[in-house]
Residue frames relative to the residue before (quaternion, step in Angstrom):
aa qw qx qy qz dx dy dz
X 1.0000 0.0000 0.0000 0.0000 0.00 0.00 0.00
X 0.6288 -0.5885 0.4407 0.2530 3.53 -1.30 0.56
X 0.5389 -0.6904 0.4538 0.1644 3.14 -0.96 0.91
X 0.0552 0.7346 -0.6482 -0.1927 4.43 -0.44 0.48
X 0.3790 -0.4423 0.8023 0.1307 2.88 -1.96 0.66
X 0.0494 -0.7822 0.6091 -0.1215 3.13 -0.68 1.81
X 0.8285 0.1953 -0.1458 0.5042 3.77 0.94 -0.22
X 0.5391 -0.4843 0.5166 0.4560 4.04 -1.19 0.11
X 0.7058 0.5467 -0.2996 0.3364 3.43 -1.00 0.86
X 0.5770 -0.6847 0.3221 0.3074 3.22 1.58 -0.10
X 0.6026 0.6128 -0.3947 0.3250 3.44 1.48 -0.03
X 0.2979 -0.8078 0.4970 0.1078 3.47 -0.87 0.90
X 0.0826 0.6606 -0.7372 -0.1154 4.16 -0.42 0.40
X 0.6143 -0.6341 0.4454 0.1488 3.02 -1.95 0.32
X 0.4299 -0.6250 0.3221 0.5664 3.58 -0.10 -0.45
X 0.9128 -0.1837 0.1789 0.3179 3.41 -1.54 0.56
X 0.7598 0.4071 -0.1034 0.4963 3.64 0.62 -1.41
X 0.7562 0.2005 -0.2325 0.5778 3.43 0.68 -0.67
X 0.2711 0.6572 -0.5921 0.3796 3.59 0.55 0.96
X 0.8027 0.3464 -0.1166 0.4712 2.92 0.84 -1.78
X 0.5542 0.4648 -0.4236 0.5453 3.44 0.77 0.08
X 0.6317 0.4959 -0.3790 0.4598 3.83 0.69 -0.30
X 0.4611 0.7765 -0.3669 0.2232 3.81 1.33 -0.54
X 0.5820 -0.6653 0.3691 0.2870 3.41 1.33 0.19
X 0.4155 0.7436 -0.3292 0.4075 3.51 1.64 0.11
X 0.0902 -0.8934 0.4059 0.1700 3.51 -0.31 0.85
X 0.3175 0.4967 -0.5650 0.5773 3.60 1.98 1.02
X 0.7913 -0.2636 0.5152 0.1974 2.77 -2.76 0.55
X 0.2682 -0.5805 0.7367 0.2200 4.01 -0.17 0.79
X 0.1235 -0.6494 0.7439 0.0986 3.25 -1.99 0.49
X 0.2041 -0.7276 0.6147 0.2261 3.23 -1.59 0.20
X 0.3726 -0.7662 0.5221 0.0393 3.21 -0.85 1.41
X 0.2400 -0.8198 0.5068 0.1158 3.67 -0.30 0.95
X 0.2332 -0.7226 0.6262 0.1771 4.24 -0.21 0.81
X 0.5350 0.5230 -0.5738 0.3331 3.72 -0.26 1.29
X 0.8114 0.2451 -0.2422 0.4722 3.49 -1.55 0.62
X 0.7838 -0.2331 0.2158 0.5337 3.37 -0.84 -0.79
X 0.7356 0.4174 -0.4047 0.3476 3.45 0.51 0.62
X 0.3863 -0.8413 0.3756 0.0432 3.54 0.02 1.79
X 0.6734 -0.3911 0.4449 0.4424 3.52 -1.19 0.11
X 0.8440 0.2833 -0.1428 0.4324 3.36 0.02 -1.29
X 0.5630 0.4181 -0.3566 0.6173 3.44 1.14 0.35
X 0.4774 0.2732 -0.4625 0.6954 4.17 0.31 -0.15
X 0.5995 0.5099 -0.4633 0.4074 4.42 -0.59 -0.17
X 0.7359 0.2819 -0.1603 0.5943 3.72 0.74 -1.42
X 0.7267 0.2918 -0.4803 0.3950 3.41 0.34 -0.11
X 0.5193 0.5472 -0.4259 0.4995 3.93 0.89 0.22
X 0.7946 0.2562 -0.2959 0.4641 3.55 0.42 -0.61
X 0.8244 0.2927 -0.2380 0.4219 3.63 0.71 0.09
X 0.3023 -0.7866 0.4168 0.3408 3.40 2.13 0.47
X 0.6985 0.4698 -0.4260 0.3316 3.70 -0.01 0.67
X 0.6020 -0.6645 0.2758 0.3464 3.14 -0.62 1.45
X 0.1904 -0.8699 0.4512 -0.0584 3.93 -0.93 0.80
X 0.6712 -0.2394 -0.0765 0.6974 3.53 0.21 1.10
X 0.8042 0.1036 0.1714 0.5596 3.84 -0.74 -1.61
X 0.5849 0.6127 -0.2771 0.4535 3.85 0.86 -0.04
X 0.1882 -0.7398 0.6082 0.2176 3.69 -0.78 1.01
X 0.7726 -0.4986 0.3099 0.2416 3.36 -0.96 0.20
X 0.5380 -0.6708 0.4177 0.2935 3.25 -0.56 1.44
X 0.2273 0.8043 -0.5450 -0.0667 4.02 -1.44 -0.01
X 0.7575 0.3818 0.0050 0.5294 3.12 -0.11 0.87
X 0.5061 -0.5778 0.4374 0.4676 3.63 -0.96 0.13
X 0.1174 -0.9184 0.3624 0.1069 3.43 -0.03 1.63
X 0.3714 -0.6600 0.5604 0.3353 3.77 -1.33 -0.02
X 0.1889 -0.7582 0.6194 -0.0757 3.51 -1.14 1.00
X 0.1167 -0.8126 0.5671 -0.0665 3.56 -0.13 1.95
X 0.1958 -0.6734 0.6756 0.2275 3.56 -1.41 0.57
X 0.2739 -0.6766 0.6510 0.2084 3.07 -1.39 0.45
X 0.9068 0.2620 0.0464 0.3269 3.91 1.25 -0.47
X 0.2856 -0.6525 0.4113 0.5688 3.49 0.27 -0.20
X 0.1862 -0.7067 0.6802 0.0575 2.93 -1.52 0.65
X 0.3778 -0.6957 0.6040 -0.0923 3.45 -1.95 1.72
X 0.2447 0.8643 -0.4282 -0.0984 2.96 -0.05 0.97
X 0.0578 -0.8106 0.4672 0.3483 3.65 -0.73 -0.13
X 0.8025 0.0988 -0.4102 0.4219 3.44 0.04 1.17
X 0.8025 -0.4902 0.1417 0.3092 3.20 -1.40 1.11
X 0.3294 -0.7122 0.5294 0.3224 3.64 -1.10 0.15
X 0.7199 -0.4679 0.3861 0.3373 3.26 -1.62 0.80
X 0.5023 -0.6718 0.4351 0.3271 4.12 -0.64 0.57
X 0.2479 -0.7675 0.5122 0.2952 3.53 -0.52 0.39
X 0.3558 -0.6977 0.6208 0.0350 3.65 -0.64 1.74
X 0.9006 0.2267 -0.0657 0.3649 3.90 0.06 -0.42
X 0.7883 -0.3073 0.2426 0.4746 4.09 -0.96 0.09
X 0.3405 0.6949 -0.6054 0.1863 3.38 -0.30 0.64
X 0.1116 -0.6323 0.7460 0.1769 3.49 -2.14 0.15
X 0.2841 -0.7449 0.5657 0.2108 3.33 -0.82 0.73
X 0.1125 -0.6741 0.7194 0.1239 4.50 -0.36 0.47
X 0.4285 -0.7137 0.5535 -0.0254 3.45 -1.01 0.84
X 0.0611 0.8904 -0.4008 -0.2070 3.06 0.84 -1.67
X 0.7046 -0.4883 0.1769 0.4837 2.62 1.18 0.77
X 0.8537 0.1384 -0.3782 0.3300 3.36 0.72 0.70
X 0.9438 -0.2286 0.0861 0.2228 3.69 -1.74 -0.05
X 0.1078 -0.7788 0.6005 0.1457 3.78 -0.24 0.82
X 0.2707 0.8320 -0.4835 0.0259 4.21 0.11 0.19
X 0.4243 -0.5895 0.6434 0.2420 3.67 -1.44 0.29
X 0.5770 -0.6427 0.4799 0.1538 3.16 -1.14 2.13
X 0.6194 -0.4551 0.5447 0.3356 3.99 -0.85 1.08
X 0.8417 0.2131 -0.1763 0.4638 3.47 -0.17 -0.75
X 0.6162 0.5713 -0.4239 0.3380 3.75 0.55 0.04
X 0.6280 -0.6477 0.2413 0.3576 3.40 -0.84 0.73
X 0.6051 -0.4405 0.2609 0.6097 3.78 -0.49 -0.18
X 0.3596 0.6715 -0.6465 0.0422 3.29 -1.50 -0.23
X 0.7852 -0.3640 0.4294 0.2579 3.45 -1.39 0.56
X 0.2464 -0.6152 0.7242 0.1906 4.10 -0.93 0.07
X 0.9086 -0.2234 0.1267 0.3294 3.59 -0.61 -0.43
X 0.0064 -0.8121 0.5830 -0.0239 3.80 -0.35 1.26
X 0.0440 -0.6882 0.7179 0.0955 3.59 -0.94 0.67
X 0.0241 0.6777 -0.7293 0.0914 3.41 -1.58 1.35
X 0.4791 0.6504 -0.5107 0.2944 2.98 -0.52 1.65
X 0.0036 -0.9453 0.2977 0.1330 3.29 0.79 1.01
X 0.4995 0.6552 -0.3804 0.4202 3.43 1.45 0.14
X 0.7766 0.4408 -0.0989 0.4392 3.48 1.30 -0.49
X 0.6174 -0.6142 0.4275 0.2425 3.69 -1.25 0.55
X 0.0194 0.7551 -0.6541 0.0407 3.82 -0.40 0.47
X 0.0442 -0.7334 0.6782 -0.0107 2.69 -2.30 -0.03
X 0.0725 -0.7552 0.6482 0.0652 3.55 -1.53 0.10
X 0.1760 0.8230 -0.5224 0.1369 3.21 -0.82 0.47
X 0.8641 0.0187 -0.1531 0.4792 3.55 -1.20 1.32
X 0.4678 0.7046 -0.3003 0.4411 3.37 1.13 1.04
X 0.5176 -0.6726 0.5241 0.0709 3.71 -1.20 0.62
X 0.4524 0.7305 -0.5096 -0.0453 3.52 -0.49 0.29
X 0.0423 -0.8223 0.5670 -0.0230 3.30 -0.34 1.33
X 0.8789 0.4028 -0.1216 0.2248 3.65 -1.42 0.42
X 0.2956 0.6850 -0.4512 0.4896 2.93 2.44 0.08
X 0.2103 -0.5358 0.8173 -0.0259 3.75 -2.01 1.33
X 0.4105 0.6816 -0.5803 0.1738 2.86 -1.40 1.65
X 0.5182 -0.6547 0.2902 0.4676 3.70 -0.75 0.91
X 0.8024 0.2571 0.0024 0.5386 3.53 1.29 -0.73
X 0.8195 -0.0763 0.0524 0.5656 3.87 -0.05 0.96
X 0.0655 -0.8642 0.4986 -0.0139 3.34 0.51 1.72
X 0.7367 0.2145 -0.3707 0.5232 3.58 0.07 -0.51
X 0.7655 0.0444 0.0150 0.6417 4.41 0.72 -0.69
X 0.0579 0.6410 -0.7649 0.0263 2.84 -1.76 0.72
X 0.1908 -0.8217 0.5241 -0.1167 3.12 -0.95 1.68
X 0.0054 -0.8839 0.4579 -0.0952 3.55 -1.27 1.10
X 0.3595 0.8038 -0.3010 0.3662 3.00 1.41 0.63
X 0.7832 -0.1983 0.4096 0.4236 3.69 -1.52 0.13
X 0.8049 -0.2167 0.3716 0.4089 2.59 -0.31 -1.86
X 0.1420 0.8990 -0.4094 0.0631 3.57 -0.43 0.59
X 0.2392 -0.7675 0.5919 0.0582 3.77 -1.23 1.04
X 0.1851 0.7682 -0.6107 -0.0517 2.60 -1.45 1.08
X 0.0496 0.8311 -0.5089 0.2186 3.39 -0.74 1.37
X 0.7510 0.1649 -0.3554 0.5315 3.03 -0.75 2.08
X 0.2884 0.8569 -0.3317 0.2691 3.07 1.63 0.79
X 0.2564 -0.8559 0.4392 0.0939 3.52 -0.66 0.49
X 0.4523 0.7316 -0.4869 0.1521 3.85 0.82 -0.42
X 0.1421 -0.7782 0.5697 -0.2227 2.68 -1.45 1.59
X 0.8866 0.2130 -0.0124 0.4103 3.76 -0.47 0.44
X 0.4310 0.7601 -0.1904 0.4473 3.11 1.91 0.21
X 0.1356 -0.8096 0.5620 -0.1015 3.32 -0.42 1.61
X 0.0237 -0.7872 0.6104 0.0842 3.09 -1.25 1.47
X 0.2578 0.7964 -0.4938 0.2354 4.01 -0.26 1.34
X 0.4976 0.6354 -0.5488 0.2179 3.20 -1.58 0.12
X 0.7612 0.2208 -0.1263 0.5966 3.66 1.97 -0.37
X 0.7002 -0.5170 0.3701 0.3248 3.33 0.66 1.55
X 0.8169 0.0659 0.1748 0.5457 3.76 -1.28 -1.33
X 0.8133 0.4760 -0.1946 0.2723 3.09 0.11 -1.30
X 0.4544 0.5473 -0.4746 0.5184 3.59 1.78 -0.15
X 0.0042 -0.6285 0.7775 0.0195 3.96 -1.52 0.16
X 0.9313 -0.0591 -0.1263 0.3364 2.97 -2.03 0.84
X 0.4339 -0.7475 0.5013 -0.0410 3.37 -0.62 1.62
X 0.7443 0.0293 -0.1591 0.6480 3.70 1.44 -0.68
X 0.7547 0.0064 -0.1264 0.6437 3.86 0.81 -0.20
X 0.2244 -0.5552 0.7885 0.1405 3.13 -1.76 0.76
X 0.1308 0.8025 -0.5804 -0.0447 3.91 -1.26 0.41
X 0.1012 -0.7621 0.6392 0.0198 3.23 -0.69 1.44
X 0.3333 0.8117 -0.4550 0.1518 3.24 0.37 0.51
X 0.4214 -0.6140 0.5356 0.3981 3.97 -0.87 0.02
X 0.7723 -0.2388 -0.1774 0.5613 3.47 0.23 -0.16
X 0.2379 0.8238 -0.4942 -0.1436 3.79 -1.38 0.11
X 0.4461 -0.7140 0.5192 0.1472 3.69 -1.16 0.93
X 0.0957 -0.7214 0.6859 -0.0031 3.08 -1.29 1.16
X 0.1123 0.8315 -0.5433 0.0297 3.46 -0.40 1.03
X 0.8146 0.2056 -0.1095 0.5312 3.81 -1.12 0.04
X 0.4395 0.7531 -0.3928 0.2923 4.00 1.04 0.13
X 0.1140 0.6682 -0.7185 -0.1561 3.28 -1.04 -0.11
X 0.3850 -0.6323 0.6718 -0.0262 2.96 -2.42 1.06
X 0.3555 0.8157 -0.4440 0.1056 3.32 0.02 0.62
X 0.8369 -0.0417 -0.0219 0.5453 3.36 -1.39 0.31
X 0.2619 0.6392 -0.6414 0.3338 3.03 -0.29 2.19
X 0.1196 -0.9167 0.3474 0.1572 3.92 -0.45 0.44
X 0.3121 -0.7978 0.4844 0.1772 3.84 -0.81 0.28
X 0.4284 -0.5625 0.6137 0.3512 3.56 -1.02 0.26
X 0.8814 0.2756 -0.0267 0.3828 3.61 1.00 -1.49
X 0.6898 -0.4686 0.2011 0.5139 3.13 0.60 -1.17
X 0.5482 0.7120 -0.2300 0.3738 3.00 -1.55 1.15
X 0.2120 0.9244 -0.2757 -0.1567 3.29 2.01 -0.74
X 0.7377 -0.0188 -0.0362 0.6739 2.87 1.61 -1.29
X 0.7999 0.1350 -0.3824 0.4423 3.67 0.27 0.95
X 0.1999 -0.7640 0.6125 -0.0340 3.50 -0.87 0.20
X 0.1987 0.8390 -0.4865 0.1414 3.11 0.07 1.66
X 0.3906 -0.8031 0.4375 0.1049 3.51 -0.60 2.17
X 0.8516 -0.3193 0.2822 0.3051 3.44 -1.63 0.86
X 0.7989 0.0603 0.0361 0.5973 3.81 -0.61 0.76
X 0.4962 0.6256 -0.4180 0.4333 3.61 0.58 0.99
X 0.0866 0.8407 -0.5261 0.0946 3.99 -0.90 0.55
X 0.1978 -0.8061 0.5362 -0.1538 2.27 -0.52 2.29
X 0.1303 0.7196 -0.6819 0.0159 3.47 -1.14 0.45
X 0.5058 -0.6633 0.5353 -0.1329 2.61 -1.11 2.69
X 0.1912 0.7201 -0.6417 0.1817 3.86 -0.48 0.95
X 0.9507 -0.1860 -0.0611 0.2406 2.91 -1.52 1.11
X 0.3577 0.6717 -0.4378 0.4787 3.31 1.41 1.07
X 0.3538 -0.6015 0.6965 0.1668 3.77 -2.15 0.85
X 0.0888 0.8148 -0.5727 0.0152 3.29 -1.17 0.89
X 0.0987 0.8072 -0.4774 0.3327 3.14 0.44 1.90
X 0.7271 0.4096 -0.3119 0.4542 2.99 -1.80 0.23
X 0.5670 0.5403 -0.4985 0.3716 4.30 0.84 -0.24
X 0.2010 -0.7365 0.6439 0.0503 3.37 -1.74 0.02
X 0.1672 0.8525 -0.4936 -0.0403 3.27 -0.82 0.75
X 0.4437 -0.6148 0.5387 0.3673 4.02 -0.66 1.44
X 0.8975 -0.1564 -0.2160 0.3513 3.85 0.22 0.71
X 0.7918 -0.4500 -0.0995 0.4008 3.54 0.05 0.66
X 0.4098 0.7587 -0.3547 0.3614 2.70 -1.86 0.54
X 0.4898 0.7644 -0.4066 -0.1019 3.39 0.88 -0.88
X 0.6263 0.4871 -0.3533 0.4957 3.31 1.11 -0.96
X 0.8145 0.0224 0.1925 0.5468 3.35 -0.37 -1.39
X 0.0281 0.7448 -0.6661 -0.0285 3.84 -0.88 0.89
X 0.1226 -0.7532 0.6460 -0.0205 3.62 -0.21 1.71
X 0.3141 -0.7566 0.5682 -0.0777 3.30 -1.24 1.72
X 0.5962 0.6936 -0.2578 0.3114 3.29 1.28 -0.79
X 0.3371 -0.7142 0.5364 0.2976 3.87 -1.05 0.79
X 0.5556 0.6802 -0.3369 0.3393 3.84 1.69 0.04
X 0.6115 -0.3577 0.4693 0.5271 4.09 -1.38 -0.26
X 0.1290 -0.6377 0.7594 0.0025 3.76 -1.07 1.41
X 0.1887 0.8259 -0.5228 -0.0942 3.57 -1.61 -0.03
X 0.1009 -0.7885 0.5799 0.1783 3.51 -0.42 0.77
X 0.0240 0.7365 -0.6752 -0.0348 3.92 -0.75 0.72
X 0.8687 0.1156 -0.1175 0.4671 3.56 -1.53 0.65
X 0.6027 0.5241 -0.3919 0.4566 3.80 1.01 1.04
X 0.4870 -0.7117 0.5054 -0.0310 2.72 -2.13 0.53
X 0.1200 -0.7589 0.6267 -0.1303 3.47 0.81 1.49
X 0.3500 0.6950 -0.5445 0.3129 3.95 -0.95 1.55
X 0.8490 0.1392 -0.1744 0.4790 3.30 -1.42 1.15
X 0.5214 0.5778 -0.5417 0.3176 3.46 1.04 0.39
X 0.2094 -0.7322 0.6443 0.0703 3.57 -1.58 0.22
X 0.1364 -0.7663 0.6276 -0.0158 3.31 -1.41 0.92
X 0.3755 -0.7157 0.5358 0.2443 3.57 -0.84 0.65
X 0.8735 0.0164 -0.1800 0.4519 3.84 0.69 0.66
X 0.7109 -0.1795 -0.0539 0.6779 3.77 0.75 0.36
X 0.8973 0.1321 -0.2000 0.3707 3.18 -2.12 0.69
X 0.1869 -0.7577 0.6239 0.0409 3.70 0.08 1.78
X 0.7041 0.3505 -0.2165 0.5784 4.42 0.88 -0.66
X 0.7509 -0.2629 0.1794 0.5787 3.67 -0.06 -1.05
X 0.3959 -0.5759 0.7070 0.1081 2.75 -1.91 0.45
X 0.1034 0.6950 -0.7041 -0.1024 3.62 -1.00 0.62
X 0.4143 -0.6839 0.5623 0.2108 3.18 -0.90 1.42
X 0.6209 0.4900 -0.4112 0.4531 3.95 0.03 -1.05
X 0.6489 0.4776 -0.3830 0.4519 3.86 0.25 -1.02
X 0.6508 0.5570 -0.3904 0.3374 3.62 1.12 -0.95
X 0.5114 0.8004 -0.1353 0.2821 3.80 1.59 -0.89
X 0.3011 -0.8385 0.4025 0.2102 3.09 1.85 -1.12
X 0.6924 -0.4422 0.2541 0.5104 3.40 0.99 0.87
X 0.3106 0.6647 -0.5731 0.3650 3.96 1.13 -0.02
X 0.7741 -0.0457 -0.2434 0.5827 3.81 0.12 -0.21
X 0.7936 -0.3762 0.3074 0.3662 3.40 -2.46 0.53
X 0.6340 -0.5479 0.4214 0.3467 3.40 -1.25 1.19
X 0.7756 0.3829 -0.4055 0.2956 3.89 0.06 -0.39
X 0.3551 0.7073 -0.4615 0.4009 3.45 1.17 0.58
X 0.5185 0.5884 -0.4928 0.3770 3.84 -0.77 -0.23
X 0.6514 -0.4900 0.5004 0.2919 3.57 -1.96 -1.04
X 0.1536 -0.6101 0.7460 0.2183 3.86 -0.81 0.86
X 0.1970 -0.4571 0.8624 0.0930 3.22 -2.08 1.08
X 0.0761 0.5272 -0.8442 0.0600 3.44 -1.89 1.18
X 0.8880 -0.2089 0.1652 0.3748 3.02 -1.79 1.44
X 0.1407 0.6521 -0.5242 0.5293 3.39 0.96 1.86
X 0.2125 -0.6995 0.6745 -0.1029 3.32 -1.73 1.35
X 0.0864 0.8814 -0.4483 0.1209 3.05 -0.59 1.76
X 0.1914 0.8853 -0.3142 0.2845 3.16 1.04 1.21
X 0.7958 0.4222 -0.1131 0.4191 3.39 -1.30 0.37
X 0.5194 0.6059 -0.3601 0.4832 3.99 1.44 -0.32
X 0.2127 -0.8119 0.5397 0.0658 3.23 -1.35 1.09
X 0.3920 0.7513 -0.5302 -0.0262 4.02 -0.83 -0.06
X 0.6131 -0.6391 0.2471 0.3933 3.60 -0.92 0.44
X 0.7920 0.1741 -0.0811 0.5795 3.42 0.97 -0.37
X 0.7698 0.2283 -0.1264 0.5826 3.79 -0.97 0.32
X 0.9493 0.0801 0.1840 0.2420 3.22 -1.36 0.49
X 0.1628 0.7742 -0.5623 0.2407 4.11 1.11 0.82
């Protein structure tokens, strides 16, 4: 697969698949197929402990994880702890109306490479990264969907409504974020301390946050960047209705080349009462 140039500077990530094959694993990656008697949260345990799991053959390696379907769920899935990429194929991870709250999809593994890609997540409840929350190395996500995703129950202290990312370096590309909400900040992203994101060809609209931020609340002291996007209709109950860039908020406290490059970016339509609509 081609290679994207996702940021000024010359850095290159690969695509999705050979992420996870890049994961530094010296077993045979596998690809784990989510049909019949093998479930989401069972293709998860057999990836993070490589031993086969209900309908599931055993994980090896930085593994791949295929949907054949949309999937309903009504209680949470197991965290992913290790190398994975999730392929969608194009369709829907979501939390069943009537199931309690819980997150859609958390990866916690910071030694390791991840991914998503050509996927949905809508309807994930959480105090912190409702539809994803992400810790890893390094992660990609591209063809993403997250949508309807509500991060609340702790005031300020909730962040990102559809993604939370603690990651060291991660890509959002071709994605959209939309109507996702926050108690705190972030509506629809939520980007954590020492993280780097770079934001290609993706709409993030429609998010809200009860304090700032709504679109995209970047926390990081590192190079952010949105190129060939669309940051609209978001809203914030006190400062920055589109993005927030916290470091810019510091006053030169860190070196000037920190902050966000806009390239051939749309920023339009965002609303808050003070600072930054």
């Amino acid at each position: 697969m081609p290679f994207t140039d996702v940021r000024s500077g010359g850095r290159r990530l690969a695509s999705l698949a050979l992420l996870a094959l890049l994961a530094g694993s010296p077993l045979t990656p596998a690809t784990i197929v989510v049909e019949g008697d093998c479930s989401l949260a069972d293709a998860i345990i057999s990836a993070n402990t490589n031993q086969a799991t209900g309908g599931c053959p055993a994980g090896s390696g930085a593994d791949l994880i295929l949907l054949t379907g949309d999937i309903s769920l009504t209680s949470a899935l197991p965290i992913i702890t290790t190398a994975v990429t999730i392929d969608g194929q194009g369709f829907e991870v979501r939390r069943d109306d009537g199931a309690p709250e819980f997150r859609i999809l958390e990866f916690d593994s910071f030694s390791a490479i991840g991914g998503v890609a050509n996927l949905t997540v809508r309807n994930g409840v959480a105090e912190r990264g409702g539809g994803l929350r992400v810790d890893m190395r390094e992660f990609s996500m591209e063809s993403l969907t997250v949508v309807g995703n509500q991060a609340i129950g702790a005031g300020a202290a909730s962040a990102g409504g559809g993604i939370e990312i603690e990651a060291d370096t991660a890509t959002l590309i071709n994605s959209t974020i939309a109507d996702n909400v926050t108690d705190g900040f972030g509506g629809g992203i939520y980007l954590s301390w020492y993280s780097d994101l770079a934001i290609e060809g993706t709409t993030v609209s429609g998010n809200h946050a009860g304090w700032d931020g709504g679109g995209i609340n970047f926390s990081s002291n590192t190079n952010n960047s949105l190129v060939n996007s669309t940051v609209s209709g978001n809203s914030a109950d006190r400062l920055a209705g589109g993005i927030r860039d916290l470091v810019s908020g510091y006053y030169g406290v860190y070196p000037p080349d920190y902050g966000i490059d806009l390239i051939h970016t749309t920023i339009t339509g965002n609303s808050a009462p003070t600072y930054g609509g």
